[in-house]
TORKOL-4160 file (C-alpha; in steps of 0.2 Angstrom, whole numbers, padded with zeros to 4 digits, m for minus):
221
<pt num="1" X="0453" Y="m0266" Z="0201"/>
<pt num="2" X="0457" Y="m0268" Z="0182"/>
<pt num="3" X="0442" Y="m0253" Z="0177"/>
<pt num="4" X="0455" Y="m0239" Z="0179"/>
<pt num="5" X="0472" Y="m0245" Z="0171"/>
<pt num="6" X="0461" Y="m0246" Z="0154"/>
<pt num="7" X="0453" Y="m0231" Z="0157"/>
<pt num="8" X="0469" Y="m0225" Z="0156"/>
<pt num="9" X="0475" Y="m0234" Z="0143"/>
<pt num="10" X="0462" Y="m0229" Z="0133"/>
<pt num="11" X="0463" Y="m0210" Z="0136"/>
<pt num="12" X="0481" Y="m0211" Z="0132"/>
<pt num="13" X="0479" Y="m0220" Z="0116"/>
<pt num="14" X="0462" Y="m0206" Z="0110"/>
<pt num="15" X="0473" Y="m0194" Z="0105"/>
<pt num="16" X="0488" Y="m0197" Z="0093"/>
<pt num="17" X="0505" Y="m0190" Z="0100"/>
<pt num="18" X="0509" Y="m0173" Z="0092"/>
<pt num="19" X="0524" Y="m0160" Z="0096"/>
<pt num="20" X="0521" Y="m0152" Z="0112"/>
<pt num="21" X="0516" Y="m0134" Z="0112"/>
<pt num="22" X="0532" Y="m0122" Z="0110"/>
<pt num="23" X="0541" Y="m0113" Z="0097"/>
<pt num="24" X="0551" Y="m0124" Z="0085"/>
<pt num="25" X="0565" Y="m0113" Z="0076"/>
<pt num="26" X="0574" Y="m0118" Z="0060"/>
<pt num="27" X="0589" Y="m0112" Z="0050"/>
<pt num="28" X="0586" Y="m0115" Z="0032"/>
<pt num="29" X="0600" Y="m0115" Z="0016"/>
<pt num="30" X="0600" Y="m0117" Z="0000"/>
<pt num="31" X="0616" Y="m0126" Z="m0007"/>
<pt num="32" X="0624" Y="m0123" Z="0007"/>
<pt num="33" X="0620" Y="m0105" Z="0011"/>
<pt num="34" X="0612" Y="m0097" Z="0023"/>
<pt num="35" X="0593" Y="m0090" Z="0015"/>
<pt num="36" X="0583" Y="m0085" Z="0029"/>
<pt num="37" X="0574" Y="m0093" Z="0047"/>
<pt num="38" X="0559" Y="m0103" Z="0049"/>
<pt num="39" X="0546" Y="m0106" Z="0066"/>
<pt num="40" X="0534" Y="m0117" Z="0070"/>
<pt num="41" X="0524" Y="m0112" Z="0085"/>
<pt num="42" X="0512" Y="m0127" Z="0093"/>
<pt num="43" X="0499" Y="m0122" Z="0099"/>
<pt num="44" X="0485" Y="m0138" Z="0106"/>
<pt num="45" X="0467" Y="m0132" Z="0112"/>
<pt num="46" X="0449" Y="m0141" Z="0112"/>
<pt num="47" X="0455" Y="m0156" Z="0107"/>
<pt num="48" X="0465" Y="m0149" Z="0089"/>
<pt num="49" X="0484" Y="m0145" Z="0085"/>
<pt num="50" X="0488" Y="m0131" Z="0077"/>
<pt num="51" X="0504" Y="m0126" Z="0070"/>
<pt num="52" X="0510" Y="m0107" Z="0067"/>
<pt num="53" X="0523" Y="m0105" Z="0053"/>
<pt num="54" X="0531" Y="m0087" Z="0053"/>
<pt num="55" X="0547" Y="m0089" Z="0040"/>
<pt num="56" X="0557" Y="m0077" Z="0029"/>
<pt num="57" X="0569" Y="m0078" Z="0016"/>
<pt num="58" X="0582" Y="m0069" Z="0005"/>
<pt num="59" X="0586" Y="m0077" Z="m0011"/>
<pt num="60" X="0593" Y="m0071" Z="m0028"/>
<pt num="61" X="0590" Y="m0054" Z="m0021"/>
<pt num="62" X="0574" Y="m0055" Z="m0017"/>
<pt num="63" X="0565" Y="m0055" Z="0000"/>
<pt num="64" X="0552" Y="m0070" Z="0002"/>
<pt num="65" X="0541" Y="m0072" Z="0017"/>
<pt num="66" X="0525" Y="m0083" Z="0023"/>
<pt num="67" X="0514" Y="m0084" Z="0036"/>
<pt num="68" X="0504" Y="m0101" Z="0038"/>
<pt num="69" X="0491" Y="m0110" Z="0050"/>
<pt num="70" X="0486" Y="m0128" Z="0048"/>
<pt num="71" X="0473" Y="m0135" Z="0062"/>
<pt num="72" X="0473" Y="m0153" Z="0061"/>
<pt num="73" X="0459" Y="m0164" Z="0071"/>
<pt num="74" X="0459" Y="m0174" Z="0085"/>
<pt num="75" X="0467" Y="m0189" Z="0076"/>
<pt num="76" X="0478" Y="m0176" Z="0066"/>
<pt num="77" X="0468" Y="m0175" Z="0049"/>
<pt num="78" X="0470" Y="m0159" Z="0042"/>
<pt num="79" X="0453" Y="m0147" Z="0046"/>
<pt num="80" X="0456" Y="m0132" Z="0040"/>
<pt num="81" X="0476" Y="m0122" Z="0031"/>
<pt num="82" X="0478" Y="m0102" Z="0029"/>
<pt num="83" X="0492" Y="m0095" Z="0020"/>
<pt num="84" X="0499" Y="m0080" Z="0016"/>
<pt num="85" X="0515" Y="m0074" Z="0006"/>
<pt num="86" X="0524" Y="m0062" Z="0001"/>
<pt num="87" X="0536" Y="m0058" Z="m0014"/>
<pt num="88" X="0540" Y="m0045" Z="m0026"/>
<pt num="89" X="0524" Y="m0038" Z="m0033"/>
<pt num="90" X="0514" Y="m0050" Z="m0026"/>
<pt num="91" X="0505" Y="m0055" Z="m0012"/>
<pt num="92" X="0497" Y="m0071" Z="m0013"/>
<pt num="93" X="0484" Y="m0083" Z="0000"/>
<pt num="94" X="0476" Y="m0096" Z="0001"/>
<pt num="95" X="0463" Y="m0107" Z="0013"/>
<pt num="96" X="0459" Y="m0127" Z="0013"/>
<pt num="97" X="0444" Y="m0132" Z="0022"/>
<pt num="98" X="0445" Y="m0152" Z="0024"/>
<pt num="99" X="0427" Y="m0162" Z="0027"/>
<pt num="100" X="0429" Y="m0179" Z="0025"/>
<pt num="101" X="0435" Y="m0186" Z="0009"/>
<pt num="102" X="0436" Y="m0170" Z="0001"/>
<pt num="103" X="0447" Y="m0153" Z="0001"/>
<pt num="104" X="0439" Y="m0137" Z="m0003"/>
<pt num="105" X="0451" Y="m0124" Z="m0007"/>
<pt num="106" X="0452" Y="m0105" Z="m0012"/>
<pt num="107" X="0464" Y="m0092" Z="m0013"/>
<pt num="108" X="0471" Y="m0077" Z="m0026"/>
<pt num="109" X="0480" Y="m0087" Z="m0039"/>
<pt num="110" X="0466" Y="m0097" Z="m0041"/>
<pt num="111" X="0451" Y="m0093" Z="m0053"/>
<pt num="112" X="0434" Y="m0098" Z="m0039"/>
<pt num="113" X="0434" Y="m0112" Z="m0028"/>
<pt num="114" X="0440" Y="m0130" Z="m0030"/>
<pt num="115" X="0436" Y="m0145" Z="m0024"/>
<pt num="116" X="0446" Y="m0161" Z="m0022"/>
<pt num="117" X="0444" Y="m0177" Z="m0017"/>
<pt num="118" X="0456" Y="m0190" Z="m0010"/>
<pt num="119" X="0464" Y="m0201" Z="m0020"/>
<pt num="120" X="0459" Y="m0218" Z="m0022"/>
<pt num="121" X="0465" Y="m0228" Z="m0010"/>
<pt num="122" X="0471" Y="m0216" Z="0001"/>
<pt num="123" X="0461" Y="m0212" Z="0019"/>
<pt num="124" X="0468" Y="m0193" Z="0025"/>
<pt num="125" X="0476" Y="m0179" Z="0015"/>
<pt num="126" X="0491" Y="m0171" Z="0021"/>
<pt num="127" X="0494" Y="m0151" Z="0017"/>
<pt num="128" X="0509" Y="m0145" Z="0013"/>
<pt num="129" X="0514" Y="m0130" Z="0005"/>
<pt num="130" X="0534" Y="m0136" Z="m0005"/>
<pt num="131" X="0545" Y="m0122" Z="0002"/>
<pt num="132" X="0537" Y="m0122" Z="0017"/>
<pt num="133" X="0538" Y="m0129" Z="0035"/>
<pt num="134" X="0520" Y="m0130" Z="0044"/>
<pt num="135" X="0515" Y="m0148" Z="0035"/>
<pt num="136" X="0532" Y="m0156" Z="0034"/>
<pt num="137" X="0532" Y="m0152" Z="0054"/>
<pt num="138" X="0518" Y="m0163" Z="0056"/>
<pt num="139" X="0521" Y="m0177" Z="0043"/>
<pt num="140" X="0532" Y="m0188" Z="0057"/>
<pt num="141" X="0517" Y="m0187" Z="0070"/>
<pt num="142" X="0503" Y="m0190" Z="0056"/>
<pt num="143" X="0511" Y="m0205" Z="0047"/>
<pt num="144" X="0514" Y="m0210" Z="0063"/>
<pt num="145" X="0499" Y="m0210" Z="0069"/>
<pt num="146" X="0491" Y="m0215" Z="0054"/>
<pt num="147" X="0502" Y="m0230" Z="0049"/>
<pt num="148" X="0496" Y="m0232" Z="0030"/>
<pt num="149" X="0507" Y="m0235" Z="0016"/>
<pt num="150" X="0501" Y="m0220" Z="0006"/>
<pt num="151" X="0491" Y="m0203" Z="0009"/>
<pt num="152" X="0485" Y="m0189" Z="m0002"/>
<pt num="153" X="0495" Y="m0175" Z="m0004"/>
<pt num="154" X="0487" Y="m0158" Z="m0005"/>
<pt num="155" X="0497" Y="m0144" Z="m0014"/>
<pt num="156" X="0487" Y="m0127" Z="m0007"/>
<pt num="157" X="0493" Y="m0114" Z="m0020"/>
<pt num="158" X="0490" Y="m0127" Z="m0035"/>
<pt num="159" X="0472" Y="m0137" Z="m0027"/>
<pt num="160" X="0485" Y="m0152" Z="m0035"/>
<pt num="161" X="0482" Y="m0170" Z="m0025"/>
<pt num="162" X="0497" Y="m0181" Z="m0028"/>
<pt num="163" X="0501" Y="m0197" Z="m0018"/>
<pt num="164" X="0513" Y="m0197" Z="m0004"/>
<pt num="165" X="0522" Y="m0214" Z="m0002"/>
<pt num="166" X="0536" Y="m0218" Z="0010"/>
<pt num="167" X="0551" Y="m0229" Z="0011"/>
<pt num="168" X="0551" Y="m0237" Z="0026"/>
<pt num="169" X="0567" Y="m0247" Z="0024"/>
<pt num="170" X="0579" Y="m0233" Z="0015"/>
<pt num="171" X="0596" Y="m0230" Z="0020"/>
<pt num="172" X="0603" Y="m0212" Z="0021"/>
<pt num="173" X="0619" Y="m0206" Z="0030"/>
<pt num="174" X="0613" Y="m0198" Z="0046"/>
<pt num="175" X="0617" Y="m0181" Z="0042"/>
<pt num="176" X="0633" Y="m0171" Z="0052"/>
<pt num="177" X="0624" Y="m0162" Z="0068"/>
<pt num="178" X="0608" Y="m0175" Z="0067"/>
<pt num="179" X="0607" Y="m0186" Z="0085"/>
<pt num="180" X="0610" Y="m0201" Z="0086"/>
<pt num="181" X="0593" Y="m0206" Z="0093"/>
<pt num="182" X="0585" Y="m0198" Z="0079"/>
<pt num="183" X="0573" Y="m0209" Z="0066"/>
<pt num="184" X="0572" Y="m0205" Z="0048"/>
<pt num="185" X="0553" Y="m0202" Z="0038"/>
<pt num="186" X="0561" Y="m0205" Z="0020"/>
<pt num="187" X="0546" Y="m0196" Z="0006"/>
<pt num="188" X="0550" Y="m0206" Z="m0012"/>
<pt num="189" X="0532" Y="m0194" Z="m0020"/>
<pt num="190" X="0528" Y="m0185" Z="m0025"/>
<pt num="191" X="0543" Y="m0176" Z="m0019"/>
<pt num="192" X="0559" Y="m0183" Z="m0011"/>
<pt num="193" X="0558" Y="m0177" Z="0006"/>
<pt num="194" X="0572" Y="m0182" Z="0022"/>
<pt num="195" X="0564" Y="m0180" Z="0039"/>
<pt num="196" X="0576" Y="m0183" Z="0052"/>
<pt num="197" X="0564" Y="m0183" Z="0068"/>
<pt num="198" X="0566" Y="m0187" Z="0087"/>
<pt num="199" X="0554" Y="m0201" Z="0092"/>
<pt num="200" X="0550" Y="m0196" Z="0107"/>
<pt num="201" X="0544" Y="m0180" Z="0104"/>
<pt num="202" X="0538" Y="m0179" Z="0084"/>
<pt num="203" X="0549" Y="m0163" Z="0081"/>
<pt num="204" X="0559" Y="m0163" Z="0065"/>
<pt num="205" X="0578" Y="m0161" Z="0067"/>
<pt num="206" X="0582" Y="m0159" Z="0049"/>
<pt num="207" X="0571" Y="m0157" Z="0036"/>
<pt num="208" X="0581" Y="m0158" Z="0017"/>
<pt num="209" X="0575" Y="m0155" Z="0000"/>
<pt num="210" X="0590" Y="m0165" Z="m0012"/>
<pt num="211" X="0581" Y="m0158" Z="m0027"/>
<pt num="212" X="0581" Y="m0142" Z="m0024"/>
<pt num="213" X="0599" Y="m0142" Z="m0012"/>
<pt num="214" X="0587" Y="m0135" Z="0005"/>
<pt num="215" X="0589" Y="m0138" Z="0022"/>
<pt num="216" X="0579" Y="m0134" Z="0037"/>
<pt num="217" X="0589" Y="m0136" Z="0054"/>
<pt num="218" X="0582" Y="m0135" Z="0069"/>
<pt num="219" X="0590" Y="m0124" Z="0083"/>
<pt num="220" X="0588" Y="m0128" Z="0098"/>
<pt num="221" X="0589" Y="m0114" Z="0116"/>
């Protein structure tokens, strides 16, 4: 009578909780001003998540814009991060491969292919390209999910691996707009990063970037 409660139980608990499959929109400023829109469209197949970041910007004059994909694993390890972006006069990409404990990435700004490892002590690597949205959307399910006190931090453009450690007891004002339900993932390195998040669902609210005076909000239908 017991046998299919924990089958159950146990299906339910295989998989990690991730976003569910939808279009997640985002406003973004920069000291206060309106710069451009971000998406994150989820899409979830044969057991993997991918995310689907379309975003575009105007800042100092200039029109920015990126395309990304970042396929993460079963138990939400990064497998595989294409990017693409565009500015004046260039026109930049980029790929990550992930195989265990190492990162194999490639792309135009880079002279061959490097490899890099985790970092000791560290058991995943997270992707995420600064300025962007695709890896920062999935930081609240993987942390989550993952429950160590620190990761590796994989830098796409630069192959750079940096440790990413949390504060799990910071205190920050909620900002104006954010629901009250809403938890906080608090970055200290190697960048400080504000994720306000819904817990039921994973998907960032607010993202914020104090160094650098950005915001991403989310806009709802």
């Amino acid at each position: 009578m017991m046998l299919l409660p924990a089958l159950l139980l146990a299906a339910a608990g295989a998989n990690p909780t991730f976003p569910a499959p939808a279009t997640y929109r985002y406003a973004a400023t920069l000291g206060g001003q309106p710069i451009g829109e971000w998406s994150a469209t989820v899409q979830s197949r044969s057991g993997e998540n991918e995310v689907d970041e379309n975003s575009s910007a105007m800042f100092a004059g200039m029109q920015l814009a990126a395309t990304a994909s970042l396929v993460l694993g079963a138990d939400l390890a990064p497998l595989r991060y294409e990017g693409s972006y565009h500015t004046p006069g260039q026109n930049p990409s980029v790929t990550v491969t992930v195989s265990g404990g190492y990162a194999t990435v490639s792309g135009t700004l880079m002279n061959g292919t490097q490899r890099v490892g985790l970092l000791p002590n560290t058991q995943h690597f997270v992707v995420v390209e600064p300025g962007l949205l695709a890896g920062l959307f999935a930081l609240p399910a993987q942390l989550g999910a993952w429950q160590e006190s620190a990761v590796t931090w994989l830098t796409p453009t630069s192959a750079q691996a940096q440790l990413l450690t949390i504060n799990p007891k910071a205190s920050i004002p909620r900002p104006r707009g954010v629901p009250g339900s809403d938890a906080l993932l608090s970055i200290e390195r190697p960048l400080v990063v504000t994720i306000w998040y819904d817990p039921a669902t994973l998907v960032p609210d607010e993202v914020i970037v104090p160094s650098q005076s950005a915001t991403l909000t989310r806009e709802r239908p």
